[in-house]
C-alpha positions in Angstrom: 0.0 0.0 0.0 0.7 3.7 -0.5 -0.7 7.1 0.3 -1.3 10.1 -1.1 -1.8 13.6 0.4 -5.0 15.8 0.0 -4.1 18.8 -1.9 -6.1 21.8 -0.9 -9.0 22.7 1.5 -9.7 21.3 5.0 -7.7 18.2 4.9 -4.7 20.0 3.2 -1.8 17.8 3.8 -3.6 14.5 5.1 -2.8 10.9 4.0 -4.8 8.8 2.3 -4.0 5.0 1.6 -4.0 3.8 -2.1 -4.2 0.1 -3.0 -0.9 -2.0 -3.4 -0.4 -2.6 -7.5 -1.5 -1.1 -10.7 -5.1 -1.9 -10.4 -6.0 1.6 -9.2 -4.1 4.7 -10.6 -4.7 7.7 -7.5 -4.7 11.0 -9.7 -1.8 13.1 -9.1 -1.9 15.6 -6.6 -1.2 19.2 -8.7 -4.3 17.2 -10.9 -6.6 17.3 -7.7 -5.9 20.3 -7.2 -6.7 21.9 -10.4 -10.2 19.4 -10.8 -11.0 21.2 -7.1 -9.9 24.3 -8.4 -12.4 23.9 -11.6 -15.1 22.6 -9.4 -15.0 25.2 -6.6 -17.9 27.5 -7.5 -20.0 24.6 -7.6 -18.7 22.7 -4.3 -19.9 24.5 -1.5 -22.6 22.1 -0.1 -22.7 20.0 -3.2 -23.5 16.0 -3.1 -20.7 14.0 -5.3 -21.3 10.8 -7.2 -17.7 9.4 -7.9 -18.6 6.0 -10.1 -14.5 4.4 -10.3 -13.4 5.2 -6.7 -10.0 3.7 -6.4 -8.7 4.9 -3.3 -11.4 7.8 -2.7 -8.9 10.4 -3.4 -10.9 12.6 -5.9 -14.0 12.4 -3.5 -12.1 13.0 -0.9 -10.6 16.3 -2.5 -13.7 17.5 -2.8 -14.9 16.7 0.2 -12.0 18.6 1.9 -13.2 21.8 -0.7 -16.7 22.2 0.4 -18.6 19.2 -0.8 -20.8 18.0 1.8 -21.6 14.1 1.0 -20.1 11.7 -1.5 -21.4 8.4 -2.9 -18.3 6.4 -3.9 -18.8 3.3 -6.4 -15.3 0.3 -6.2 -16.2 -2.6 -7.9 -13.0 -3.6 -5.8 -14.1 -5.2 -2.4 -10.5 -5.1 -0.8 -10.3 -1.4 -2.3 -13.9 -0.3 -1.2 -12.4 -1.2 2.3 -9.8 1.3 1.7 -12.4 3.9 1.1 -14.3 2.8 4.2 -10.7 3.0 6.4 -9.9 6.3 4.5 -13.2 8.1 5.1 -12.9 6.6 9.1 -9.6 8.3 8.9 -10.8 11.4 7.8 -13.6 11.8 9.8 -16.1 12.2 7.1 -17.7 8.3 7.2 -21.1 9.7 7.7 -21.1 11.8 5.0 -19.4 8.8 2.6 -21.4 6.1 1.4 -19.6 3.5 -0.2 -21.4 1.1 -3.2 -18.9 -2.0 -3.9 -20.7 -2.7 -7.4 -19.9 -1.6 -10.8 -21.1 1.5 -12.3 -24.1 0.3 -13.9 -25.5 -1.5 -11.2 -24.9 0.9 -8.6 -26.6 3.7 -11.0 -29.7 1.3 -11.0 -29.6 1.4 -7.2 -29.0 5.4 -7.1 -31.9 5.7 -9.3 -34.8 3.5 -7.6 -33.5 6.3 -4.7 -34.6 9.0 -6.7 -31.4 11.3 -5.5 -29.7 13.8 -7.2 -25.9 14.6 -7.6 -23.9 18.2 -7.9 -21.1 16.9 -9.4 -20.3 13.4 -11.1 -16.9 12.4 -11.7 -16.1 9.8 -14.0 -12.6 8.8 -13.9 -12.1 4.8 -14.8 -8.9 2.7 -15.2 -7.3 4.2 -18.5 -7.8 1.9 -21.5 -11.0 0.3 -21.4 -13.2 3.0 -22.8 -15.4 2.9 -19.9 -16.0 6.5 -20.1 -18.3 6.6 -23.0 -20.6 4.0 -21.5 -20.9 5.6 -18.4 -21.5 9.4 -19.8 -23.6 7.6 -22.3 -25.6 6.2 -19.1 -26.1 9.2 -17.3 -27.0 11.1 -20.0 -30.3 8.8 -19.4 -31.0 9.3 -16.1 -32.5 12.2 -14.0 -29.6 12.4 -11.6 -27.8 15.2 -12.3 -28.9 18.1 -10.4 -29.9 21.5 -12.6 -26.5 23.5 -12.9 -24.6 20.4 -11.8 -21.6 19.1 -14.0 -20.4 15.2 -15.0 -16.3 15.1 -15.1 -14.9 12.4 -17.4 -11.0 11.7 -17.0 -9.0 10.1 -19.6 -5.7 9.4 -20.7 -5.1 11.5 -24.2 -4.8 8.4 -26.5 -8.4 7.5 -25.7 -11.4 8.2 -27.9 -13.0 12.0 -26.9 -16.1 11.1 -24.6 -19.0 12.6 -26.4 -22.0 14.5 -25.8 -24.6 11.4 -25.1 -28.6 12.0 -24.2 -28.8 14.7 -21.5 -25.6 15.4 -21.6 -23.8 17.9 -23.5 -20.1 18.1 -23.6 -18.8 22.8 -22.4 -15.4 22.1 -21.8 -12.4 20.0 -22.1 -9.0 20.6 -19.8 -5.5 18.6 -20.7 -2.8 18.2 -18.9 -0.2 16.3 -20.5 -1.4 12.9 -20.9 -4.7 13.3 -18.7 -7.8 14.6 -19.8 -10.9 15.9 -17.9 -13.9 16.8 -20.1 -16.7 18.6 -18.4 -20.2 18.0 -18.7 -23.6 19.7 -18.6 -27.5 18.4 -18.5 -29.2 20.1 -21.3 -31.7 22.5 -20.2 -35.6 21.1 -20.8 
């Protein structure tokens, strides 16, 4: 196992554990800290939906920034413990809920709950194109609050993650081989 260190906000300079092997992929820290920098007008008080959790650190980042609750999806059971031990760390495991399912399924869960999310982050292992099919999926479901934004990360030899549904692509952010494209709901 490893750690990384939140970037900015309340938890500046805590430790997080990261999963042992190449399985998960933590995003660097100076790439937190420009996703929280992004996000900021929209985090004070805002519910995240992070669907590829790894080791939490994203939700955690924003968490630390002014987000209030995150819903964390780890297909991972070993990892999803990680989470669990990280948010216990933290002291935010009331306000983390941890699904260990894959994206799809735990979507189906979230939306027989009827809840709404601020800001979605999508940010799967590189290589697997799982980005498409999960924008693709929310951009059939009524979970994204009005004014809220879906995040998609990719490496920069994957395929651009397209507009899909509901969903309509406003911005895309490089830096070097990482990619973050940002997401809107089209207004109805």
């Amino acid at each position: 196992m490893g750690f990384v260190k939140i970037s900015s906000g309340k938890f500046k300079g805590r430790k997080i554990v990261t999963p042992a092997g190449f399985e998960t992929r933590p995003l660097l820290t100076r790439l937190r800290k420009s996703l929280a920098d992004i996000l900021r007008p929209k985090l004070a008080g805002a519910r995240v939906l992070d669907l590829f959790g790894g080791s939490g650190a994203i939700a955690f980042e924003l968490l630390s920034n002014g987000a209030v609750s995150a819903v964390v999806v780890e297909i991972n059971p070993g990892t999803a413990d990680i989470i669990s031990q990280n948010s216990r760390d933290l002291g935010v495991e009331a306000d983390v809920e941890i699904f260990r399912s894959d994206f799809a399924a735990a979507l189906s869960m979230i939306t027989r709950r009827d809840e709404e999310f601020d800001i979605i982050v999508v940010a799967p292992p590189y290589g697997f194109c799982l980005q498409q099919k999960a924008v693709s999926l929310l951009g059939t479901l009524k979970i994204l609050k009005t004014g809220g934004v879906v995040v998609a990360q990719r490496e920069n030899n994957e395929p651009v993650v397209n507009s899909s549904g509901q969903l309509i692509l406003v911005r895309t952010k490089s830096y070097g081989r990482t990619v973050f494209e940002f997401f809107e709901g089209i207004k109805t």
